[in-house]
Legacy VTK file of the C-alpha trace (Angstrom):
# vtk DataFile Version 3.0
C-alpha trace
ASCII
DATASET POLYDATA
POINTS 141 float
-53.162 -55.913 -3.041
-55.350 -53.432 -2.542
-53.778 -51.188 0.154
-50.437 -51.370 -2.400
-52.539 -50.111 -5.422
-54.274 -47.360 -2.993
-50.777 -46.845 -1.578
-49.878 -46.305 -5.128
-52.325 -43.982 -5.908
-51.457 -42.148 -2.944
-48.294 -41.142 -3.920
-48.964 -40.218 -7.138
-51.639 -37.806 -6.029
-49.321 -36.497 -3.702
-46.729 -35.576 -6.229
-48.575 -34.550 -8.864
-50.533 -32.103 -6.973
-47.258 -30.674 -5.203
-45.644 -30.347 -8.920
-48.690 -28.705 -10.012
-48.049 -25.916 -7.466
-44.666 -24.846 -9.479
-46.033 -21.947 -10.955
-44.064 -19.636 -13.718
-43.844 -16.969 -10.771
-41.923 -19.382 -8.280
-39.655 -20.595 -10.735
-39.061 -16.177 -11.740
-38.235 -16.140 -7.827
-35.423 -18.697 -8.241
-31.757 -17.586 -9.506
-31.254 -18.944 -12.765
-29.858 -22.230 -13.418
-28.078 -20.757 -16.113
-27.412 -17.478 -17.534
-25.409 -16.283 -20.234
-25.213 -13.683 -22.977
-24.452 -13.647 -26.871
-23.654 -11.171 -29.775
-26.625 -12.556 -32.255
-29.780 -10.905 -32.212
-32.443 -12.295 -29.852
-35.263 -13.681 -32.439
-32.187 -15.764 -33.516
-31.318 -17.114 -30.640
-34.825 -17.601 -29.888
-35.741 -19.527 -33.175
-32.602 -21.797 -32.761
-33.389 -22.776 -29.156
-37.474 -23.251 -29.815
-35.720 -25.534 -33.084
-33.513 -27.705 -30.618
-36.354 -27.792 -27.707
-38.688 -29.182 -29.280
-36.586 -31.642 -31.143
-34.556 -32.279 -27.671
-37.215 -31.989 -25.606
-36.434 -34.392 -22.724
-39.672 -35.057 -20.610
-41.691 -36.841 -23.116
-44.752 -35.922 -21.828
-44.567 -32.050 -21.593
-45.126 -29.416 -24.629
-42.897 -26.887 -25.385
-44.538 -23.327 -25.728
-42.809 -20.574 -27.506
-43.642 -16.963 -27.108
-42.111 -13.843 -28.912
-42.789 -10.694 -27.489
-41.508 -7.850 -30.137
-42.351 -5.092 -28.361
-40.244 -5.432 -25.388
-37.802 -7.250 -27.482
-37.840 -10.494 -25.422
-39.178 -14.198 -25.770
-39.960 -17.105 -23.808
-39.542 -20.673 -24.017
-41.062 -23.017 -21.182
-42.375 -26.814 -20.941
-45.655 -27.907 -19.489
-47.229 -30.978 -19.300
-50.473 -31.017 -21.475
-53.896 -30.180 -19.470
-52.195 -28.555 -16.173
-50.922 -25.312 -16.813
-49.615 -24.446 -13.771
-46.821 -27.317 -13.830
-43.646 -25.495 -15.315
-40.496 -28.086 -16.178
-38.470 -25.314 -16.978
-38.603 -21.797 -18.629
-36.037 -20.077 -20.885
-36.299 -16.166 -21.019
-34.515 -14.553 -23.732
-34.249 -10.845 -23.847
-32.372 -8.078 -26.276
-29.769 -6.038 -24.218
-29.596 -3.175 -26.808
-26.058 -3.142 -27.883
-26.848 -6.171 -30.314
-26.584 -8.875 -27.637
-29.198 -11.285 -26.089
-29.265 -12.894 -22.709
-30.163 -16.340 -21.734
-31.845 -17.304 -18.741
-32.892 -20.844 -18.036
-34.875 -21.722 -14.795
-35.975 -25.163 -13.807
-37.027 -27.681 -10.889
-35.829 -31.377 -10.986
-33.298 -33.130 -13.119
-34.824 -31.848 -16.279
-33.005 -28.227 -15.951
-29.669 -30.140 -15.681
-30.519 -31.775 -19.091
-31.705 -28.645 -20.739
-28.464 -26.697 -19.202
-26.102 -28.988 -20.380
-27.093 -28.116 -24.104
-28.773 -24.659 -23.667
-25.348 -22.237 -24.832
-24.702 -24.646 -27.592
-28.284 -24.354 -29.325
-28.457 -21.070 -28.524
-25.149 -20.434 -30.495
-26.217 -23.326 -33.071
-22.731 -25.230 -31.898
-24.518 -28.657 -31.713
-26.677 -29.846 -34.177
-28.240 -32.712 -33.146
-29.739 -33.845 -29.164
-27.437 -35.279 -26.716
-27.826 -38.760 -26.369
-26.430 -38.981 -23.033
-28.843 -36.292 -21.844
-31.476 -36.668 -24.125
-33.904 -39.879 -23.986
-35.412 -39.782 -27.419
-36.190 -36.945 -29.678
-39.883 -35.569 -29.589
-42.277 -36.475 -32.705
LINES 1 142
141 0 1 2 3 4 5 6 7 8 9 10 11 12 13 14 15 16 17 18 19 20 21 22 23 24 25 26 27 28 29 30 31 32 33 34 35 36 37 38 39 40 41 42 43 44 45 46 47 48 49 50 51 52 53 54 55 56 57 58 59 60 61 62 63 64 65 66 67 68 69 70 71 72 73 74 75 76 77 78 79 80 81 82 83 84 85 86 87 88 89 90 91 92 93 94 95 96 97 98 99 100 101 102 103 104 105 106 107 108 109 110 111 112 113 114 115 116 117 118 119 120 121 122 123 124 125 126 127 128 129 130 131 132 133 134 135 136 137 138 139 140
């Protein structure tokens, strides 16, 4: 019993410290999941998508963090579990284009970036309005 609980243990150390080595740079080295662009203003796309994340969110135990930068016209949207702030789930960059557009980037490790695509153009477009049950497990407090 005891070698299965260290055993356990083990692999849980293992995979949490490998996770926590996903930093925000690595996952800005990786092509984007998805990418796409809109005619709405980016500060509306961003408050729509910050709206549905955190409703949405599908890892139960991650935060979503919202950032607007003005001044370079651009905002981010990424989910971390609580304490380690290294370990990224995904990140959505938004930026203005200047002619009135905004593009949508959305990078991600594991199976929660296929859950997050899967919704991503319709929040950002304010198409869907509520989570997808058959992506979503429950909808954050």
């Amino acid at each position: 019993m005891h070698k299965v609980i260290c055993g356990i243990f083990c692999i849980f150390a293992v995979s949490f410290g490998l996770a926590g080595c996903m930093t925000y740079q690595d996952l800005k080295t990786q092509e984007p999941l998805t990418s796409f662009e809109i005619a709405d203003d980016y500060r509306v796309v961003y408050r729509r998508i910050v709206s549905k994340a955190r409703e949405c969110n599908p890892v139960s135990s991650f935060i979503v963090n919202a950032d607007l930068f003005g001044d370079i016209r651009a905002a981010r949207i990424s989910s971390n579990a609580p304490g380690v702030t290294e370990l990224f789930a995904y990140v959505i960059d938004i930026r203005a284009t200047g002619d009135g557009k905004t593009v949508v980037e959305l990078r991600s490790w594991g199976a929660t970036g296929a859950k997050i695509a899967r919704n991503l153009k319709q929040w950002a477009t304010d198409t869907k309005s509520a989570c997808d049950s058959a992506t979503t497990s429950y909808k954050s407090p």
